[in-house]
N, C-alpha and C positions, 0 to 999 in steps of 0.2 A: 522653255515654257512648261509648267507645273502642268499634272495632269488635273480635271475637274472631275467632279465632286473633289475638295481639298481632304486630305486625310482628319486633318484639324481646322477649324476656320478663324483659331483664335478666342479671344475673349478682350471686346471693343470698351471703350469708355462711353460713356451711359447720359452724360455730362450734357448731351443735347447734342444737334444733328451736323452742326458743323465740324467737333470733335471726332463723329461717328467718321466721316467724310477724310478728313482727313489723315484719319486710322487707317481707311482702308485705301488711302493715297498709298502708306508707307508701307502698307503688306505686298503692295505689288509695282515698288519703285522702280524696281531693274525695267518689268517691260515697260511703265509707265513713260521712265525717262526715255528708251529705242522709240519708242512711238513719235515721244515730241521734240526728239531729234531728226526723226525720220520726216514730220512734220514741217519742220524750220527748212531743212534742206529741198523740201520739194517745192515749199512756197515761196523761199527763197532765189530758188532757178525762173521760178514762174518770175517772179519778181523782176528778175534781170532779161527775161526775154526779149519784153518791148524797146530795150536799151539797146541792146544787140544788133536789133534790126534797125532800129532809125538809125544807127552808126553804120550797115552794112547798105541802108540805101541813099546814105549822103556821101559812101566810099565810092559805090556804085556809079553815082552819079557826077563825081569831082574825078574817077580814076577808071571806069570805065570795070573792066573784067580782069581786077588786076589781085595781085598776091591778099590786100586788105580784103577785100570782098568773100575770097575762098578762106579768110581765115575767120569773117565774122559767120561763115556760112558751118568750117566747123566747130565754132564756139556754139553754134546753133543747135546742131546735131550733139554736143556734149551737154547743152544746156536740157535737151529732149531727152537722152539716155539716163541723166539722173531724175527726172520729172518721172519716166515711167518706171525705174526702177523703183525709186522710196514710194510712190504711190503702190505697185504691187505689195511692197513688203510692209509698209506701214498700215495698210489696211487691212491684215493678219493682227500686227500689232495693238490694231485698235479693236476688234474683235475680241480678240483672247482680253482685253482690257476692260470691254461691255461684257463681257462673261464673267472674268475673274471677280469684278465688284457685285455682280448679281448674283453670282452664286451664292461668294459670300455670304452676304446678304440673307440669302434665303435660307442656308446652312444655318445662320444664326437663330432667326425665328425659326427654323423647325427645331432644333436643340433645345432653345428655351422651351417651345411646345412642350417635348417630347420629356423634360424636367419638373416643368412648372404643376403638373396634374390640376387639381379640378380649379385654381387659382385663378388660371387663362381666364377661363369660362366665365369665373364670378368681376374680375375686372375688365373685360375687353369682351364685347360684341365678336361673334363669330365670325361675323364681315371683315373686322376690322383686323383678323388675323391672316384670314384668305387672299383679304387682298394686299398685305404687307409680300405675302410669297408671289400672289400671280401679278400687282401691278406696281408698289414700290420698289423691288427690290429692282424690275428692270429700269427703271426711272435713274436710280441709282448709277446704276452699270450706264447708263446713256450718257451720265455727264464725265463719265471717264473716257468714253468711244472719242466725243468731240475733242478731248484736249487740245491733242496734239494739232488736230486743223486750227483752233481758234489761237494758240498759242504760235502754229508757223504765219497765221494771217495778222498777230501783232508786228512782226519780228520782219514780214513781205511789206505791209504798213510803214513801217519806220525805213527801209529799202526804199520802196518808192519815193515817198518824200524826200528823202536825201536827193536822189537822183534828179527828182522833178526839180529840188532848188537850184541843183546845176545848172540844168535845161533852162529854167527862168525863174526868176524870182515870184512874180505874179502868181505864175503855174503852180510853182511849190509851195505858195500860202495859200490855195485853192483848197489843194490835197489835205495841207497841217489843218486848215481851220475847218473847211467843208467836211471832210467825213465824219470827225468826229462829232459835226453838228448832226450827220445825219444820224449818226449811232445813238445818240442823248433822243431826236425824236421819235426815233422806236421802239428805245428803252421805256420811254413814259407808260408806253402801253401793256409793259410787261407787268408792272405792279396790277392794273385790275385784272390782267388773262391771269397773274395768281392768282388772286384774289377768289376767283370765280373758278382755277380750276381746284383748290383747295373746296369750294363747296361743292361743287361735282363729286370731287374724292367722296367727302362724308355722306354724302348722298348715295353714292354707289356702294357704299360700306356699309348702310342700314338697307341698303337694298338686297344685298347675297345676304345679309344674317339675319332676313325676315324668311326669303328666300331657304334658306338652309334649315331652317326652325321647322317652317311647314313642312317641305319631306321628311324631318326626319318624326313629325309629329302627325303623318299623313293617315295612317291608319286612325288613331286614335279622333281623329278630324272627323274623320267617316263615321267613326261610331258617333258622334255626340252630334253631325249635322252644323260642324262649324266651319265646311269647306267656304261655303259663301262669304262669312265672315273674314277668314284671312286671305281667300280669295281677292276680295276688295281692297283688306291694307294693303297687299300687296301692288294690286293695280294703280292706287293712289299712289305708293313709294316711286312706282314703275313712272309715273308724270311725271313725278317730281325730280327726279333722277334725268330723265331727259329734258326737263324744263331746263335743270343746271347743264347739259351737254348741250344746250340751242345756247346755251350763253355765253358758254366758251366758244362753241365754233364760229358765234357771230365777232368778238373780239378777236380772234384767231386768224378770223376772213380779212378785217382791217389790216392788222399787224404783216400778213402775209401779201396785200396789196400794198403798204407803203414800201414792203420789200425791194417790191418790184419799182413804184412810182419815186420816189426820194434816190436811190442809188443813180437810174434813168434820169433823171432831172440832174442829180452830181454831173454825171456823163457827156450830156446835151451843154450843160453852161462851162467843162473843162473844153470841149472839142472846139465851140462856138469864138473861147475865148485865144484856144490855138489856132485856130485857122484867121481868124483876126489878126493874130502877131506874125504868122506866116505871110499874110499879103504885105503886111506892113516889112516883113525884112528882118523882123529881130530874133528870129528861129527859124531854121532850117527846114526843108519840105523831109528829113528823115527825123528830127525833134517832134514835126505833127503827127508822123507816123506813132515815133515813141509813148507822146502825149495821150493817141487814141487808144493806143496799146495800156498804157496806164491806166486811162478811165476805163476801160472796158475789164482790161481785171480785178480794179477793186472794187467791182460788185460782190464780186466773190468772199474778199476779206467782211465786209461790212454784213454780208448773209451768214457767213461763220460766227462773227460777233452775237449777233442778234440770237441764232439758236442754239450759241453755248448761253444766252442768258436767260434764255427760255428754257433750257436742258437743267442749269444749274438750279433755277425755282423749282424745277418740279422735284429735282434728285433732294432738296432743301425740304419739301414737305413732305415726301415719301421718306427719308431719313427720318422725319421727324415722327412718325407713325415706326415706322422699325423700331427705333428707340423707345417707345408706349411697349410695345411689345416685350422687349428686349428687357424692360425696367420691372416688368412681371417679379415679385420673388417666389420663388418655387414651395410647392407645399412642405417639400423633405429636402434636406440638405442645403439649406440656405449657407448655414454656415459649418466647417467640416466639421468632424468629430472630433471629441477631444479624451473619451475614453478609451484604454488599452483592448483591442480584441479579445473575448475569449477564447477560450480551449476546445477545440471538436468535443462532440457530443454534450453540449451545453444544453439544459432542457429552456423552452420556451414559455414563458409562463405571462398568460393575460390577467393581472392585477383585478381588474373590474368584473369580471365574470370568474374568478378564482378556476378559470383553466388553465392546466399543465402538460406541456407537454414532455415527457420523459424521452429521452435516446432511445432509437431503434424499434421504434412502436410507431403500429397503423390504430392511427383513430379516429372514430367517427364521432361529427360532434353533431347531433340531433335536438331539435326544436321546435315547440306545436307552431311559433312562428319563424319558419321560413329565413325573412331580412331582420331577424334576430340574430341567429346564428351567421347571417353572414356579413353581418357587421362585425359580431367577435373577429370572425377568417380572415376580415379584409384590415381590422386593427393589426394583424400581426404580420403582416408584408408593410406594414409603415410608411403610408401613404399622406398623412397629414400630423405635419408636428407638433400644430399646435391642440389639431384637437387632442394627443397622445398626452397633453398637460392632466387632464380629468381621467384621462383612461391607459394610464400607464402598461408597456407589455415589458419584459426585460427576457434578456438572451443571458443566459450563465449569469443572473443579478444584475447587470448591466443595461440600463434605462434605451434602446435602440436608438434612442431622440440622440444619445450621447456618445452612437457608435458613428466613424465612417458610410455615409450611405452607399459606398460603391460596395462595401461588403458586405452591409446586411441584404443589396440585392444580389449578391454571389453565391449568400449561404441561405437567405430563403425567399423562395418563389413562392407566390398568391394566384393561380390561374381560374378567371372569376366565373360568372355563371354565364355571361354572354360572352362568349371570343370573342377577341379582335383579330380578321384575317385583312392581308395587307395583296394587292397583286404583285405576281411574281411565279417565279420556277414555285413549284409544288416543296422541292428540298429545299431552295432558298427560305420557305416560308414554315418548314419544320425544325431546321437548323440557324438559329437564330446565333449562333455565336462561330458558327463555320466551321466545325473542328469536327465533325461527325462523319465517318466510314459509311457506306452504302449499306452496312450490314446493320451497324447502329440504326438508321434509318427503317429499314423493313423490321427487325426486332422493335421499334416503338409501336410502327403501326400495327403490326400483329397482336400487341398488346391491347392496343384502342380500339383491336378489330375493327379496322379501317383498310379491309383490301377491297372494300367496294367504291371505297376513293381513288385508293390506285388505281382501278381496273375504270373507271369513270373518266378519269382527268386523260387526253392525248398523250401521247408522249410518256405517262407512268410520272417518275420524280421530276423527271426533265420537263414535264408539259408545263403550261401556265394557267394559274390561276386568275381569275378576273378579281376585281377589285370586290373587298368585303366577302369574297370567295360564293358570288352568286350562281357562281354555277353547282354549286351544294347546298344539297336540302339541310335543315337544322340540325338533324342529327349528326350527319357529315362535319361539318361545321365546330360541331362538337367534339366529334373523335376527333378531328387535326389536331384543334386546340390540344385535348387530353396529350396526343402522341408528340404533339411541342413541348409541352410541359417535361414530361417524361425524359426526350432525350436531354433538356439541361441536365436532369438526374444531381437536385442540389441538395443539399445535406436536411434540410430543413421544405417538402413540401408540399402547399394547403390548396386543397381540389374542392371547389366550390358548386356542388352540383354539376358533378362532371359526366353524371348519365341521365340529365333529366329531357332529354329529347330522342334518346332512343327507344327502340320497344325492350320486353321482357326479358325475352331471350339473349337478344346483345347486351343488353346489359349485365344479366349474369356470368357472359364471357369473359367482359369488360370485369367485373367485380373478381372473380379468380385471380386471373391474369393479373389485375394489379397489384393484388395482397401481395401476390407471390412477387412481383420485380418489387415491388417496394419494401419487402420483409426485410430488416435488419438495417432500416433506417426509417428517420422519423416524419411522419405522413400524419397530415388530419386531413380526412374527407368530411364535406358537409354535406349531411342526408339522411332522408328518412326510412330510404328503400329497406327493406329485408334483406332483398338480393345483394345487398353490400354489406348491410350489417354482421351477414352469415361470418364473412371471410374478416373482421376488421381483430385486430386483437382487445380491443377496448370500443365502451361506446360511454360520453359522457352527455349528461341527457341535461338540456338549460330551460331554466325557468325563469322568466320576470327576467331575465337578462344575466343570471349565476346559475351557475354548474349542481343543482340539486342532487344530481347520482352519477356514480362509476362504475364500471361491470362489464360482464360481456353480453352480448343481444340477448340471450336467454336466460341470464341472470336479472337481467332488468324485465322483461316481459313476465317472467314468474311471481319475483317479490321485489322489484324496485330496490334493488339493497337494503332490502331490511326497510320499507318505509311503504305501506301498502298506497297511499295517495301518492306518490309519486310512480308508483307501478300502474294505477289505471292511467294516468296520465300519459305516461309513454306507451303503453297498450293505445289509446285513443289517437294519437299518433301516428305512430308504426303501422295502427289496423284499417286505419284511414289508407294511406297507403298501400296495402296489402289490396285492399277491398279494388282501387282504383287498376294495378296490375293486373286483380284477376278477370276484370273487366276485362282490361286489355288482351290479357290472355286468350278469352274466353272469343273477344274478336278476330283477334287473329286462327286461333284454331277453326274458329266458322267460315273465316275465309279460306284458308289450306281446304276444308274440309268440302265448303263449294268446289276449289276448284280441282279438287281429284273425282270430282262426281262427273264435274264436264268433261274431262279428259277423257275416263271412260266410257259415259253417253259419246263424245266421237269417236271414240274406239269401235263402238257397237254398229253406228251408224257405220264406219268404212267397211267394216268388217260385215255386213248385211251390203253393201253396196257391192264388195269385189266376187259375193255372192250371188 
């Protein structure tokens, strides 16, 4: 058996859910088929038990304590030993078989996610992703667990019956015509429990992506006084979502009581009609045993029936949502590339804002608006193909849209202005491609000046991070990000306001430190700060959305390259900026500067005290 998470999960046919289904039949045939062999054999032995016995008590009873008896007694005990063996080992099998299709499953929708970028979001509710991972995908995996029972309860089914025609004729068209009448009337009920659990689903699926929306739009709630408002949609979804959950468990309560009452009724009119023929003489008092024995276990077959058809609807509409998922086309790399790679040190050039970025140069690209500039940043990591139609960026001439996506994400990294942290080890969550030394490791962070992370987190590398990394403040947060970035160390990479959450001071650390690991390969930072400008070798300075001037910080703060209107402009800028630091500054010195007054006010006080 494979180990889980699968290294690959594949790539399914899309074609619609029963294709899906059956895909992931044939990815996991071997254990599939042990399972419903392991299945046949066990319900099989069941099958032959009650046989056994009414032969060992009409032996019993014609031969007393004789050789036949002691051999139906070890047919008994071989028929037990196989009963509990393949029940041990086939319930592993079906396990590993509820797992392997769910994982599946959920490996695929998180791939697609983790592909698809903003895509997801504009065609599928966020619900309806969440809950493809947390509730389809085991729905899935559920109709693969049953197989092998509803498949050994056909196969113990067609056993019986033979057996029963031997026994009597009567008895064994009871079994052929009776069960399967019982299984038709409990089938009926399975079309509306779909029906209704299919509107549950959608229901619980607008429910987490109203749900998800509001936290994650909780703050901004607050500020404008509209808790009440999606408070309410919510609460309204929250009825409706249980109205549909009162609907199914009421169909569900039927369904589950004809379980009981129809197999019971099969059972009462088999036994009624054996002990009938028993008084009468034309079957044996070990045949009624047999007979009882028979009715009494294919309750069992007929319950297996029943919740592989109940298992296989739900795995039917939960595919059917994977596949919505799964049919997403990705913003980048829909289809591969078809251009030759360039050659290292290829410069970078954004077409629409006539930015360039040349080999082995730090530069910063500055803007009086902000998601100006970091739209140009975020165009050249190649994130949306289509919109890259109007705003063309090309690596070495070569259009990115036309390159392989696995190597334009190899050769250039985009690390944006909010990180994304993920929970996990501290190193797992810095070393994103596993290949990094302990020393690589502290070398980033010393760069990011981030040893107030280490020394914070348990454990140092080895500790764990909580999800969205909430156990660090923003700036924290920040430097990880930056020191992830970093250790890829990729030929080509664009830092998106990567010290706008720290104070002054770190930040000028942060600004050294990075010229200097990045010197001799090609970096654009996005920013207005000074503190970074100082150390960059270039600053290219955007207006209305193009590149107005090139220079370095003080070339441009003087005379704007030769163009005195674009010099106050970036002056207006930069000085905005400047102004907001020294504030900062200015706070922070006031607070150092409070608290070395306290210090020494308790100095004085102990020091008058021990006096």
């Amino acid at each position: 058996m494979r180990s889980l998470p699968l290294d690959d999960p594949g790539t399914p046919p899309l074609s619609g859910p029963v294709a899906l289904l059956w895909w992931l039949a044939r990815r996991q045939w071997g254990i599939l088929l042990a399972a419903v062999g392991l299945g046949i054999l066990q319900f099989a032995a069941q099958a032959f038990t009650p046989f056994v016995v009414g032969r060992a008590v009409d032996d019993g009873l014609d031969s007393g304590f004789g050789p036949d008896l002691w051999r139906a007694c070890g047919t008994l005990l071989a028929l037990g030993a196989v009963i509990i063996t393949t029940s041990a080992i086939g319930h592993r099998y079906d396990v590993n078989n509820w797992l392997r299709a769910a994982f599946t499953s959920s490996q695929l929708v998180g791939r697609t996610v983790a592909r698809s970028g903003h895509t997801i979001t504009k065609e599928l509710p966020t619900g309806e992703v969440v809950s493809a991972v947390a509730n389809d995908a085991l729905r899935i995996g559920e109709v693969f667990a049953l197989a092998a029972h509803f498949l050994g309860s056909l196969v113990a089914y067609g056993i019986v019956a033979v057996l029963m025609l031997r026994v009597s004729v009567p008895l064994g068209l009871v079994v052929v015509l009776g069960l399967p009448t019982v299984a038709a009337i409990l089938g009926l009920l399975v079309k509306p429990l779909s029906r209704r659990q299919s509107a549950q689903r959608e229901a619980s699926g607008r429910l987490t992506t109203l749900g998800s929306d509001t936290v994650s739009g909780l703050r901004i709630l607050r500020g404008i006084g509209g808790e009440e408002v999606f408070t309410g949609r919510y609460r309204a979804q929250s009825q409706e979502t249980r109205r549909r959950g009162v609907e199914v468990a009421r169909t569900q309560s039927v369904l589950d009581a004809l379980q009981v009452l129809l197999p019971g009724a099969f059972v009462v009119t088999l036994i009624w009609l054996g002990a009938h023929m028993a008084l009468a003489g034309t079957i044996t008092p070990g045949q009624l045993v047999s007979t009882y024995g028979f009715a009494a276990f294919l309750s069992w077959p007929v319950q297996n029936a029943t919740q592989m058809l109940q298992a296989a609807t739900r795995a039917h509409i939960g595919a059917s949502k994977v596949v919505k998922v799964l049919q997403v086309v990705p913003a980048t790399g829909a289809t591969p590339g078809t251009a030759a790679a360039p050659g290292p040190r290829a410069p970078l050039v954004d077409e629409a804002s006539g930015l360039r970025l040349e080999p082995d140069r730090v530069v910063a690209l500055v803007s009086a608006d902000p998601d100006e500039s970091a739209r140009i940043a975020t165009r050249l990591g190649r994130f949306d193909d289509e919109a890259e139609k109007a705003t063309p960026v090309r690596l070495g001439g070569v259009l990115l849209s036309e390159l392989d996506k696995e190597l334009v994400r190899e050769r250039i990294v985009v690390a944006e202005a909010t990180p994304h942290l993920f929970s996990g080890l501290l190193e797992e969550e810095l070393d994103v491609r596993g290949s990094a030394t302990q020393d690589d490791l502290l070398r980033v962070i010393a760069t990011a000046d981030a040893q107030d992370v280490l020394d914070s987190v348990p454990d140092g590398l080895a500790g764990e991070l909580p999800e969205k990394g909430r156990s660090l403040s923003g700036g924290q947060r920040q430097r990880v990000a930056l020191a992830r970035a970093l250790l890829i160390d990729p030929e080509i990479l664009v830092l998106v306001e990567p010290t706008s959450a720290v104070d002054a001071h770190t930040e000028a650390r942060i600004a050294a430190r990075l010229a200097d690991v990045r010197r001799g390969r090609t970096t654009l930072v996005v920013t207005a700060s000074p503190l970074v400008l100082d150390h960059v070798d270039e600053v290219a300075f955007v207006q209305d959305g193009v590149v107005r001037a090139r220079g370095s910080h003080d070339d441009l703060l003087a005379h704007g390259a030769d163009d005195l209107e674009v010099a106050r402009a970036y002056r207006a800028v930069v000085g905005r900026q400047m102004e907001e630091e020294s504030v900062e500054n200015s706070s922070i010195e006031s607070l150092a500067e409070d608290e070395r007054l306290h210090e020494e006010l308790m100095a004085e006080q102990k020091s008058g005290g021990q006096s």
